[in-house]
C-alpha positions in Angstrom: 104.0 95.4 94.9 102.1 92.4 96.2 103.7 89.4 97.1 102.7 86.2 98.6 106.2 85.5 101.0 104.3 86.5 104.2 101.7 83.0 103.7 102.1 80.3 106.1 100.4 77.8 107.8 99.5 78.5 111.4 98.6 76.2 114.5 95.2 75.8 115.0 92.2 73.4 116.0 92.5 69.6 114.4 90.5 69.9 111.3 91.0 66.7 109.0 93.4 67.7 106.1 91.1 66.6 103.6 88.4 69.1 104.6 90.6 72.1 105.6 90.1 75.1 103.0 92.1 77.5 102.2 90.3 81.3 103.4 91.1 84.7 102.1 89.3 87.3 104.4 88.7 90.9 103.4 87.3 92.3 106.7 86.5 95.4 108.7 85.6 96.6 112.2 84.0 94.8 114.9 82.3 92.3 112.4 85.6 91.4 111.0 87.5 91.0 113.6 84.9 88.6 114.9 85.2 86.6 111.5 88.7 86.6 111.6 88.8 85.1 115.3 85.9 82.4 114.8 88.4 81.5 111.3 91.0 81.1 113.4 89.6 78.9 115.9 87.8 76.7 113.2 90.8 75.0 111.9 90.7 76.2 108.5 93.9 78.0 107.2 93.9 81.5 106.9 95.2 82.5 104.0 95.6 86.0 104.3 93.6 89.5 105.3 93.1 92.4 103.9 92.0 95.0 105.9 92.3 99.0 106.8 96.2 99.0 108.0 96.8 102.0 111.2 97.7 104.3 109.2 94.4 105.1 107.8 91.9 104.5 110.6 92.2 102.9 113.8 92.2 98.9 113.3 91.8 96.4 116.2 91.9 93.6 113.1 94.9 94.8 111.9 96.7 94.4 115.0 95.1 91.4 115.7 95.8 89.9 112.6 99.4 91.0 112.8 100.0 89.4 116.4 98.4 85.6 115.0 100.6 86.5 112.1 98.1 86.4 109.5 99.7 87.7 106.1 98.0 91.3 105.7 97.0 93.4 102.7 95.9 96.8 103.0 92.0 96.2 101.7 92.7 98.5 98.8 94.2 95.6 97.5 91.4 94.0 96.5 90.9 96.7 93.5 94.1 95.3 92.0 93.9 92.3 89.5 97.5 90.8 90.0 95.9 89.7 93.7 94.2 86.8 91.5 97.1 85.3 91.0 98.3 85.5 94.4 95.3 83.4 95.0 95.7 81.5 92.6 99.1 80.6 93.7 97.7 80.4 97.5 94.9 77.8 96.5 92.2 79.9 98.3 89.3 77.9 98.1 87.1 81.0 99.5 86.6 84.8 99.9 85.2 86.0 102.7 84.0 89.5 102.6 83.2 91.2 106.1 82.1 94.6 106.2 84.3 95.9 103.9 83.6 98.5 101.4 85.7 98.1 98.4 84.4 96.9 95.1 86.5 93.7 93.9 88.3 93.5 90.4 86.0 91.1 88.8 89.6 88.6 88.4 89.6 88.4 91.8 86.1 86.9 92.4 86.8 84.7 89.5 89.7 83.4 91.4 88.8 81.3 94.8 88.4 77.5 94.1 84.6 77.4 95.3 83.5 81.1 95.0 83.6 84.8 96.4 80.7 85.6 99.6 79.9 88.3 101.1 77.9 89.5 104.5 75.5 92.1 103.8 73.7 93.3 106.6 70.4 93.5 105.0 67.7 91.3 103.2 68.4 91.2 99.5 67.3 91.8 96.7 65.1 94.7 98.6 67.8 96.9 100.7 71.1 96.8 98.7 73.9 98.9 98.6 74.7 101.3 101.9 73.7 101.8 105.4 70.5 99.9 104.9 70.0 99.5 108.2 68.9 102.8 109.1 66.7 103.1 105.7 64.4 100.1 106.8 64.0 101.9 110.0 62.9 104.7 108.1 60.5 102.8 106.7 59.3 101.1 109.5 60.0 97.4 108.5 58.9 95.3 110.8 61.0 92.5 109.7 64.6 92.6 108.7 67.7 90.6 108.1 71.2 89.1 106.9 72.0 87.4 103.3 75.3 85.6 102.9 75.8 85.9 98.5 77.8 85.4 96.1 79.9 87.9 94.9 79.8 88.9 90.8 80.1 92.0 89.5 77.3 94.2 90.3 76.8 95.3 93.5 74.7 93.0 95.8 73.5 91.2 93.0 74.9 87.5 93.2 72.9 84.5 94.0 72.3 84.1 97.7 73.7 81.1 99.7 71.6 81.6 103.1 69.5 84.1 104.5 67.7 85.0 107.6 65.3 87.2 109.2 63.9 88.8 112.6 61.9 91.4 113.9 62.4 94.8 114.3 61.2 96.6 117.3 59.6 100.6 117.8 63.3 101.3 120.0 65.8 99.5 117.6 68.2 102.2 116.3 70.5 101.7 113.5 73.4 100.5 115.8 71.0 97.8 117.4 69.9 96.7 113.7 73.6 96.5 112.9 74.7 94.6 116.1 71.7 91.9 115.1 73.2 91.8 111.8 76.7 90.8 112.5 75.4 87.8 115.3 73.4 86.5 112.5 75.7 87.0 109.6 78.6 85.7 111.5 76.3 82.2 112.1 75.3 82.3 108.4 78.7 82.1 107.8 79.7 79.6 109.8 77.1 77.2 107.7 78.8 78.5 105.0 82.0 77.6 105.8 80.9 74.0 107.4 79.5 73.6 103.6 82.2 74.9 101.6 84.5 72.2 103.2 82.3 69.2 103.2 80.2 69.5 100.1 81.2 72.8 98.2 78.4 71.5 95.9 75.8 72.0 98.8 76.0 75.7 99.0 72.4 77.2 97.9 72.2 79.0 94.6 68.8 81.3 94.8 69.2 83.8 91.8 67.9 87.4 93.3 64.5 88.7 92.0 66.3 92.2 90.8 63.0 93.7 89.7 62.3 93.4 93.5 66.0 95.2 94.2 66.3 98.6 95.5 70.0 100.2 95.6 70.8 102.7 98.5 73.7 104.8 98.2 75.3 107.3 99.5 72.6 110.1 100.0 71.5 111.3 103.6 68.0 111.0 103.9 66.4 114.5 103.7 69.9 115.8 104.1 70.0 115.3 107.6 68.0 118.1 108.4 65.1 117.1 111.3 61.9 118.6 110.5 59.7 119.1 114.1 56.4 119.6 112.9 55.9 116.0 112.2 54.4 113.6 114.8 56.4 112.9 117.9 57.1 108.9 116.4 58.3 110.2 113.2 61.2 112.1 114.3 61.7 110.1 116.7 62.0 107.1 114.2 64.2 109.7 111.9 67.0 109.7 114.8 67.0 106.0 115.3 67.6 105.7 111.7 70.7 108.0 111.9 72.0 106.4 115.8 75.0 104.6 116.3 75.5 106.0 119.6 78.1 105.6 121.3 80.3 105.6 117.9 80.0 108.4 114.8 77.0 107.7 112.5 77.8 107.4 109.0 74.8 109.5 108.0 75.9 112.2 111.1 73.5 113.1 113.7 70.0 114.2 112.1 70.3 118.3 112.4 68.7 121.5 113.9 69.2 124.4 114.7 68.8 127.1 118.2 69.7 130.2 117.3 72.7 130.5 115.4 73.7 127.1 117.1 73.6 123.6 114.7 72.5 121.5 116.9 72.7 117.2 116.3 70.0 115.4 117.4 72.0 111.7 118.4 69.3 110.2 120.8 66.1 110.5 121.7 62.8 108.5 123.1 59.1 108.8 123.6 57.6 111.1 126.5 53.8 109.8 125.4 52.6 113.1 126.5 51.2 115.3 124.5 52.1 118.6 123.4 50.0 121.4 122.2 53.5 123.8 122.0 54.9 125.2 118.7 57.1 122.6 117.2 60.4 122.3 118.3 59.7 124.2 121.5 61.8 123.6 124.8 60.7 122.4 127.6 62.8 121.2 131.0 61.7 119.1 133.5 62.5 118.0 136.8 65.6 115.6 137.4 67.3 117.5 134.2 65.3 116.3 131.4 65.1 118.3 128.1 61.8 117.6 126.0 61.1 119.5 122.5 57.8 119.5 120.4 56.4 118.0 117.7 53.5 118.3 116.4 51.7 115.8 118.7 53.7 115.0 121.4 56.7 115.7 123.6 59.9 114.0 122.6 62.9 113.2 125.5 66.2 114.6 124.2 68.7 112.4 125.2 72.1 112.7 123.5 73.1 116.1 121.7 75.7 117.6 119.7 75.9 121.3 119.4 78.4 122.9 116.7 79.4 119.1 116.7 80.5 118.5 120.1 78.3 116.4 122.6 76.9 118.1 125.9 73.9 117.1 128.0 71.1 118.5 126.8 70.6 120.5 129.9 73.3 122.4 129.6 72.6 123.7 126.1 69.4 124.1 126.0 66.8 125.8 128.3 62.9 126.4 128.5 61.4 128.5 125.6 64.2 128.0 123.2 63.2 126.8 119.6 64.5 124.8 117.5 64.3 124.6 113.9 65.8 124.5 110.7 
């Protein structure tokens, strides 16, 4: 059972009382725990966070939360409508939602003084929903970004407070998309915060386009599988949709095979030489590099799995082997 005997106020930087909001933070990873730390250095009160706990998955917010001592929900709470009134009876002004995955009992949105926001690490209303990242990469956007929105019901479909974009690059990887995500979402949110307390009323309300809105769930694009008879840019573009070297990709690493071997492709980069070898041919090269085939060029192998543990390349795979589905 949930109960609100944990809340407190906590010592932080002078903010004038009039102006100090209450902050309810539903948070994970890297991102969150940023959020959380930039909250607690702002001044406003944070009211409590709801996040993985330990026993679940490792949590650096957890802990961290737990040594400021931050009242802490596991994040599943969030599905549960008696946390409304906890808010309620908390005066949260705002919800903050950080990388977390959980879909919120509509009460709960309904709840904050000034309104529900969330971080989504992608430009709505045109790459909703999951791991969008790695989709626009698949698509070769050129241009990407961050919306900070309001939180309804449906997925990703609130009004959006501020948004911002940048350019992608022919190296970025999902990771590197991601990590450009979280330094401007976390600075979107700071505006939003600075606004919430001064002038709630000066938060922007841009209604999404949603015949413009494309949802992306949880399907792995071609099942993962890499196909080597494409040009050398494609596949290469196919496994910096799926990196998030050095951590796990959600999506796994894009798959081959040599042999009776599967094989993960994690990492890989342009050779700009051609190749006039069957696809997926091996070739090694001096100072231990492993190239493969496609069907215009070479492509530098990088990082590999095989039967799901990493190994250089070199050391799995030799000149002549083929790869392939």
């Amino acid at each position: 059972m949930m109960t609100a005997s944990c809340m407190g106020s906590y010592g932080m930087a002078p903010v004038s009382e009039q102006y100090r909001l209450n902050i309810a933070l539903v948070a994970e990873e890297g991102a969150g725990l940023r959020a959380l730390k930039a909250l607690d250095e702002s001044g406003h009160r944070v009211a409590m966070v709801l996040t993985s706990p330990p026993d679940t998955r490792k949590s650096a917010l957890w802990s961290y939360a737990e040594r400021r001592g931050h009242c802490l929900l596991p994040a599943s709470a969030v599905k549960d409508a008696a946390l409304a009134d906890i808010f309620r009876k908390e005066n949260v002004d705002l919800l903050l939602n950080v990388h977390s995955l959980h879909v919120v009992n509509g009460s709960i949105l309904e709840a904050p003084r000034i309104g529900a926001f969330n971080v989504h690490p992608g430009p709505l209303p045109r790459y909703a929903g999951l791991y969008a990242p790695g989709w626009a990469i698949l698509r070769s956007e050129h241009r990407y970004g961050v919306t900070v929105h309001r939180m309804f019901a449906g997925i990703d479909t609130g009004p959006i407070a501020y948004q911002t974009l940048f350019d992608l690059t022919e190296s970025d990887t999902a990771f590197s998309v991601g990590l450009r995500c979280v330094e401007e979402g976390l600075s979107l949110l700071s505006t939003l915060v600075a606004a919430a307390a001064l002038d709630p009323a000066s938060i922007p309300h841009i209604e999404q386009d949603l015949t413009m809105r494309e949802y992306f769930g949880r399907v792995i694009p071609e099942g993962g599988t890499l196909s080597w008879d494409r040009p050398a840019a494609d596949v290469d573009r196919f496994v910096r949709a799926f990196c998030y070297f050095p951590f796990p990709s959600p999506w796994g690493a894009p798959k081959t095979r040599a042999g009776t071997r599967e094989i993960g492709i994690v990492k890989t980069s342009p050779t700009g030489e051609p190749s006039s070898a069957p696809p997926g041919t091996i070739e090694t090269m001096p100072g231990g590099e492993v190239w493969a085939a496609c069907a215009d060029a070479w492509l530098r192998l990088e990082v590999i799995t095989v039967d799901g543990r990493r190994v250089p390349p070199a050391t799995a795979l030799s000149a002549g082997d083929r790869l392939g589905a």
